[in-house]
C-alpha positions in Angstrom: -13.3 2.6 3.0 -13.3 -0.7 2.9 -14.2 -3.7 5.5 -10.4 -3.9 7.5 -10.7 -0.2 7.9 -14.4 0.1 8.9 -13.4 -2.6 11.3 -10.1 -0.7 12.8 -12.5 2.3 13.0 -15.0 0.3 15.0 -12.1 -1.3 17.4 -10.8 2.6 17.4 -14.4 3.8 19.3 -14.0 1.5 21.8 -10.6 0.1 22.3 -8.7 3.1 20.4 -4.7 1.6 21.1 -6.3 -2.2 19.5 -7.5 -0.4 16.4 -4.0 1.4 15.8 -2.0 -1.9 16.9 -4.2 -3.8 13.9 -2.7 -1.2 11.4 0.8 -0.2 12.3 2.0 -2.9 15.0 4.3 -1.9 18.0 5.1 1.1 16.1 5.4 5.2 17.4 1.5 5.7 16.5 0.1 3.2 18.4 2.4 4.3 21.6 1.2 7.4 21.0 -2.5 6.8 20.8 -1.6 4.5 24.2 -0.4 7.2 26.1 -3.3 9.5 24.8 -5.8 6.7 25.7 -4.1 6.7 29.1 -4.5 10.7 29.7 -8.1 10.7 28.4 -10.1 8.6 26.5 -11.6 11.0 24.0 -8.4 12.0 23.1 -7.3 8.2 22.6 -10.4 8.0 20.3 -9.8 10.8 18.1 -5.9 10.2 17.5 -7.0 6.6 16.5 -9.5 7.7 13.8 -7.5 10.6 12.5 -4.5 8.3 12.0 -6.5 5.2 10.8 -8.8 7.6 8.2 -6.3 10.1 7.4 
């Protein structure tokens, strides 16, 4: 993992839609991890890391 991941990762934890938006833009994985964010934060936070780590 290197530093602009670890970083994403960190920016996932606690503003998961910012970490996503770093990696892929505007695209359908960061409106995705929005809308989760939005509906519950957890599940915000664990859509961001499995998509940023995965």
């Amino acid at each position: 993992m290197g530093s602009e991941t670890f970083v994403e990762v960190i920016l996932a934890i606690f503003l998961p839609p910012i970490g996503v938006f770093l990696h892929y833009g505007f695209g359908v994985e960061f409106w995705i991890d929005l809308v989760l964010t939005l509906l519950g934060y957890i599940p915000g936070i664990i859509y961001a890391i499995y998509v940023l780590v995965g």
